[in-house]
C-alpha positions, 0 to 999 in steps of 0.5 A: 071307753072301756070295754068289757070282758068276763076276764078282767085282764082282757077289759081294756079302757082306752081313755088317757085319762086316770084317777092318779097320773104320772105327774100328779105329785107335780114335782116340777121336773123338766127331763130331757127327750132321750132317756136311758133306762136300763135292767142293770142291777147298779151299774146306771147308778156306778156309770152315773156317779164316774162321770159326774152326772146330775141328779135331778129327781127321784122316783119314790116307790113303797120298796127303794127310791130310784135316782133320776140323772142327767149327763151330757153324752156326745152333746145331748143331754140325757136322762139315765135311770135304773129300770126295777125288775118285773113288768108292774113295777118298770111300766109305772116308771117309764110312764113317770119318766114320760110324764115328766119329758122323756120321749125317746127311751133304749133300755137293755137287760139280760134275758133267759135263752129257750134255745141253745144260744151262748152267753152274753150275746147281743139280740134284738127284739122284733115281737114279745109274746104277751104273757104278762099283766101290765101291757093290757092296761095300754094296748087292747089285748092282742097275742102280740106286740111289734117293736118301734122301727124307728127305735129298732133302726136305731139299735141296727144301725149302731151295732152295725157301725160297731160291728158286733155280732146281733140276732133278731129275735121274738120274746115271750114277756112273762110274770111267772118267773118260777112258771116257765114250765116245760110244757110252756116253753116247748109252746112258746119254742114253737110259737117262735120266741127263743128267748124269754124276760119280763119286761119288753112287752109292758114297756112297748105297750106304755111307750105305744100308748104315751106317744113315745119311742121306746126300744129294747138291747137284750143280751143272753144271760141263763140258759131253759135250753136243756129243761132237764138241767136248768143253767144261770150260768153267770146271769150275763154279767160280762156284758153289763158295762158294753150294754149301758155304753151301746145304749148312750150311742144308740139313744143319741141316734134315736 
Protein backbone atom coordinates (compact mmCIF):
# COMPACT_ATOMS: atom_id res chain seq x y z
CA UNK A 1 0.00 0.00 0.00
CA UNK A 2 1.36 3.28 -0.66
CA UNK A 3 0.94 6.13 0.86
CA UNK A 4 0.82 9.35 -0.48
CA UNK A 5 2.83 12.59 0.39
CA UNK A 6 2.96 15.93 -1.72
CA UNK A 7 6.70 15.40 -1.34
CA UNK A 8 7.81 12.44 -3.28
CA UNK A 9 10.36 11.09 -0.96
CA UNK A 10 8.12 11.13 2.03
CA UNK A 11 5.21 8.38 -0.08
CA UNK A 12 6.23 5.42 1.20
CA UNK A 13 4.89 1.77 -0.50
CA UNK A 14 5.30 -0.97 2.02
CA UNK A 15 4.45 -3.59 -0.40
CA UNK A 16 7.55 -6.15 -0.87
CA UNK A 17 6.88 -6.87 -3.86
CA UNK A 18 8.47 -4.76 -7.11
CA UNK A 19 8.42 -4.64 -10.54
CA UNK A 20 11.96 -5.88 -10.81
CA UNK A 21 13.38 -7.87 -7.60
CA UNK A 22 16.78 -8.74 -6.61
CA UNK A 23 16.91 -12.00 -7.83
CA UNK A 24 15.07 -11.30 -11.22
CA UNK A 25 18.20 -12.29 -13.31
CA UNK A 26 17.81 -15.86 -11.46
CA UNK A 27 21.55 -16.49 -11.48
CA UNK A 28 21.16 -19.45 -9.30
CA UNK A 29 23.53 -18.06 -6.72
CA UNK A 30 23.23 -20.04 -3.17
CA UNK A 31 25.50 -17.38 -0.86
CA UNK A 32 26.15 -18.10 2.67
CA UNK A 33 24.37 -16.53 5.65
CA UNK A 34 27.10 -14.08 6.83
CA UNK A 35 28.57 -11.55 4.67
CA UNK A 36 31.22 -9.01 4.82
CA UNK A 37 30.61 -5.97 2.80
CA UNK A 38 32.82 -3.77 3.27
CA UNK A 39 33.63 0.54 1.80
CA UNK A 40 37.15 -0.19 1.53
CA UNK A 41 38.45 0.89 -1.72
CA UNK A 42 40.19 -2.63 -3.09
CA UNK A 43 41.34 -4.15 -0.08
CA UNK A 44 38.18 -6.83 0.04
CA UNK A 45 39.07 -7.54 -3.54
CA UNK A 46 43.44 -7.73 -2.35
CA UNK A 47 42.39 -9.77 1.11
CA UNK A 48 40.09 -11.87 -1.09
CA UNK A 49 42.76 -13.15 -3.54
CA UNK A 50 45.72 -13.65 -0.66
CA UNK A 51 43.77 -16.06 1.01
CA UNK A 52 42.46 -17.77 -2.13
CA UNK A 53 38.81 -17.06 -1.76
CA UNK A 54 36.33 -18.29 -4.42
CA UNK A 55 34.64 -16.17 -6.69
CA UNK A 56 31.30 -17.45 -6.91
CA UNK A 57 29.30 -14.31 -8.91
CA UNK A 58 29.29 -10.98 -9.70
CA UNK A 59 27.00 -7.91 -9.29
CA UNK A 60 26.82 -6.37 -12.84
CA UNK A 61 26.02 -2.34 -12.37
CA UNK A 62 25.98 0.29 -15.52
CA UNK A 63 29.62 1.90 -14.14
CA UNK A 64 31.97 -1.59 -12.73
CA UNK A 65 30.99 -5.08 -11.99
CA UNK A 66 31.58 -6.34 -8.28
CA UNK A 67 33.03 -9.53 -7.35
CA UNK A 68 31.22 -11.67 -5.34
CA UNK A 69 33.69 -14.26 -2.99
CA UNK A 70 33.29 -17.05 -0.80
CA UNK A 71 36.06 -18.13 2.23
CA UNK A 72 35.88 -20.14 5.07
CA UNK A 73 36.89 -18.04 8.22
CA UNK A 74 37.22 -19.69 11.64
CA UNK A 75 34.91 -22.61 10.14
CA UNK A 76 32.17 -20.79 8.68
CA UNK A 77 31.71 -19.88 5.29
CA UNK A 78 31.58 -16.39 4.39
CA UNK A 79 30.43 -13.99 1.74
CA UNK A 80 32.85 -10.93 1.19
CA UNK A 81 32.20 -8.17 -1.37
CA UNK A 82 33.15 -4.42 -1.83
CA UNK A 83 30.37 -2.20 -0.81
CA UNK A 84 30.15 1.31 -3.75
CA UNK A 85 30.42 4.27 -2.22
CA UNK A 86 26.82 6.57 -2.23
CA UNK A 87 23.63 5.32 -0.51
CA UNK A 88 21.79 4.21 -4.05
CA UNK A 89 24.34 2.42 -5.24
CA UNK A 90 25.36 0.30 -1.78
CA UNK A 91 21.41 -0.39 -1.00
CA UNK A 92 20.69 -2.00 -4.51
CA UNK A 93 23.37 -4.51 -3.76
CA UNK A 94 23.11 -5.49 -0.18
CA UNK A 95 19.71 -6.13 -1.39
CA UNK A 96 21.07 -8.35 -4.13
CA UNK A 97 23.36 -10.15 -1.53
CA UNK A 98 20.15 -10.75 0.33
CA UNK A 99 18.18 -12.11 -2.33
CA UNK A 100 20.55 -14.48 -2.99
CA UNK A 101 21.11 -15.77 0.87
CA UNK A 102 22.86 -13.29 2.69
CA UNK A 103 21.12 -12.77 6.35
CA UNK A 104 23.88 -11.37 8.57
CA UNK A 105 26.05 -8.46 7.15
CA UNK A 106 28.91 -6.19 9.02
CA UNK A 107 30.13 -3.50 6.96
CA UNK A 108 32.89 -1.01 7.93
CA UNK A 109 34.04 2.35 6.27
CA UNK A 110 35.61 5.55 7.04
CA UNK A 111 33.44 8.66 8.00
CA UNK A 112 34.26 12.42 8.03
CA UNK A 113 34.39 13.61 11.89
CA UNK A 114 32.24 17.00 12.93
CA UNK A 115 34.06 17.21 16.11
CA UNK A 116 37.56 17.05 17.30
CA UNK A 117 38.14 13.19 16.92
CA UNK A 118 41.72 11.85 15.87
CA UNK A 119 42.32 9.89 12.90
CA UNK A 120 41.58 6.26 12.46
CA UNK A 121 39.47 5.82 15.25
CA UNK A 122 37.14 2.83 15.89
CA UNK A 123 33.36 3.83 16.53
CA UNK A 124 29.92 2.55 16.43
CA UNK A 125 26.98 3.61 15.31
CA UNK A 126 23.98 3.55 17.42
CA UNK A 127 21.37 6.06 15.40
CA UNK A 128 21.89 7.81 11.63
CA UNK A 129 20.26 10.88 10.96
CA UNK A 130 18.32 10.38 7.68
CA UNK A 131 19.52 12.66 5.34
CA UNK A 132 19.51 10.66 2.36
CA UNK A 133 17.07 9.37 -0.36
CA UNK A 134 17.56 5.54 -0.61
CA UNK A 135 16.12 4.37 3.09
CA UNK A 136 12.55 5.85 2.37
CA UNK A 137 12.18 3.59 -0.09
CA UNK A 138 12.51 0.88 2.94
CA UNK A 139 11.16 2.47 6.13
CA UNK A 140 8.27 4.77 6.45
CA UNK A 141 9.92 8.25 6.82
CA UNK A 142 11.10 9.15 10.11
CA UNK A 143 14.05 11.87 11.54
CA UNK A 144 15.84 8.62 12.50
CA UNK A 145 17.02 5.36 12.36
CA UNK A 146 18.27 2.84 15.34
CA UNK A 147 20.82 0.39 14.65
CA UNK A 148 20.42 -3.74 15.21
CA UNK A 149 21.21 -4.93 18.74
CA UNK A 150 22.08 -8.02 17.89
CA UNK A 151 24.46 -6.69 15.49
CA UNK A 152 25.78 -3.98 17.81
CA UNK A 153 26.48 -6.77 20.70
CA UNK A 154 28.31 -8.44 18.24
CA UNK A 155 30.75 -5.53 17.32
CA UNK A 156 30.95 -4.49 21.26
CA UNK A 157 31.44 -7.78 22.00
CA UNK A 158 34.54 -8.15 19.73
CA UNK A 159 36.11 -4.96 20.36
CA UNK A 160 35.96 -5.69 23.94
CA UNK A 161 37.54 -9.02 23.45
CA UNK A 162 40.35 -7.16 21.47
CA UNK A 163 40.61 -4.69 23.69
CA UNK A 164 40.87 -1.66 21.32
CA UNK A 165 39.43 1.47 22.32
CA UNK A 166 35.59 2.49 20.66
CA UNK A 167 32.83 5.16 21.05
CA UNK A 168 29.56 5.03 20.33
CA UNK A 169 28.13 7.57 18.19
CA UNK A 170 25.09 8.94 15.92
CA UNK A 171 25.71 9.50 12.08
CA UNK A 172 24.08 11.84 10.09
CA UNK A 173 23.53 9.81 6.59
CA UNK A 174 23.75 12.25 3.88
CA UNK A 175 23.95 12.28 -0.14
CA UNK A 176 25.44 15.79 -0.46
CA UNK A 177 28.95 14.98 -0.14
CA UNK A 178 29.71 18.81 -1.41
CA UNK A 179 26.38 20.08 0.79
CA UNK A 180 27.58 19.49 4.29
CA UNK A 181 27.44 23.42 4.78
CA UNK A 182 28.50 25.22 8.05
CA UNK A 183 25.22 25.86 8.91
CA UNK A 184 24.39 22.22 8.72
CA UNK A 185 26.71 20.81 10.39
CA UNK A 186 26.56 23.08 13.45
CA UNK A 187 22.81 21.73 13.13
CA UNK A 188 23.62 18.47 12.88
CA UNK A 189 26.47 18.98 16.14
CA UNK A 190 23.61 20.06 18.12
CA UNK A 191 21.05 17.52 17.08
CA UNK A 192 23.98 15.03 18.51
CA UNK A 193 25.65 13.43 15.31
CA UNK A 194 29.78 13.94 15.66
CA UNK A 195 30.32 12.13 12.66
CA UNK A 196 28.92 11.99 9.20
CA UNK A 197 28.88 9.30 5.97
CA UNK A 198 26.77 8.09 3.28
CA UNK A 199 25.53 4.92 3.83
CA UNK A 200 24.69 3.73 7.27
CA UNK A 201 21.34 4.99 7.35
CA UNK A 202 20.06 2.97 3.55
CA UNK A 203 21.47 0.01 4.56
CA UNK A 204 19.81 -0.06 8.00
CA UNK A 205 16.50 0.51 6.50
CA UNK A 206 17.12 -2.49 3.46
CA UNK A 207 18.36 -4.62 6.31
CA UNK A 208 15.25 -3.72 8.33
CA UNK A 209 12.88 -4.24 5.45
CA UNK A 210 14.58 -7.62 4.05
CA UNK A 211 14.31 -9.25 7.66
CA UNK A 212 18.04 -9.44 7.64
CA UNK A 213 21.04 -8.04 10.40
CA UNK A 214 22.71 -5.57 9.43
CA UNK A 215 25.60 -3.50 11.34
CA UNK A 216 28.13 -0.87 10.72
CA UNK A 217 32.23 -0.69 12.06
CA UNK A 218 33.18 3.26 11.33
CA UNK A 219 36.63 4.21 11.78
CA UNK A 220 37.61 8.55 11.50
CA UNK A 221 38.96 9.54 8.24
CA UNK A 222 38.80 13.69 7.32
CA UNK A 223 38.39 15.95 9.79
CA UNK A 224 34.61 19.22 9.43
CA UNK A 225 35.71 20.16 12.80
CA UNK A 226 37.22 23.34 12.26
CA UNK A 227 34.66 24.84 8.99
CA UNK A 228 37.17 27.19 8.45
CA UNK A 229 39.97 24.89 7.47
CA UNK A 230 38.43 21.71 6.13
CA UNK A 231 41.27 18.54 6.72
CA UNK A 232 41.29 14.92 4.73
CA UNK A 233 43.92 14.25 6.56
CA UNK A 234 44.75 10.61 5.04
CA UNK A 235 41.27 9.40 4.41
CA UNK A 236 41.72 7.01 7.48
CA UNK A 237 43.82 4.54 5.22
CA UNK A 238 45.75 3.37 8.40
CA UNK A 239 43.01 1.26 9.34
CA UNK A 240 41.80 -0.32 6.17
CA UNK A 241 43.48 -3.55 6.61
CA UNK A 242 42.38 -3.95 11.12
CA UNK A 243 39.06 -2.85 9.83
CA UNK A 244 38.43 -5.81 6.97
CA UNK A 245 40.09 -8.17 9.67
CA UNK A 246 37.77 -6.91 12.81
CA UNK A 247 34.69 -7.35 10.51
CA UNK A 248 35.55 -11.41 9.76
CA UNK A 249 35.86 -11.83 13.71
CA UNK A 250 32.69 -10.07 14.15
CA UNK A 251 30.55 -11.54 11.45
CA UNK A 252 31.27 -15.24 12.66
CA UNK A 253 29.97 -13.78 15.98
CA UNK A 254 26.73 -12.52 14.31
Amino acid sequence: MIHKHEIPILEFDDNPQAVIMPTHEDLGLDLPPRCVYGFLEEEVDRYATSVGAEKVGEFVSATKTYPVYVMTYNGKKICLAQAPVGSAAAAQFMDWLIGYGVKHIISTGTCGVLVDMPENVFLIPTRALRDEGASYHYVAPSRYIDMNEKALGAIEKTLKQKKIPYKEVMTWSTDGFYRETPDKISYRIEEGCSVVEMECATLAAVAQFRGAIWGLLLFTADSLADIDNYDQRDWGSEAFDKALKLCLDIIVQM
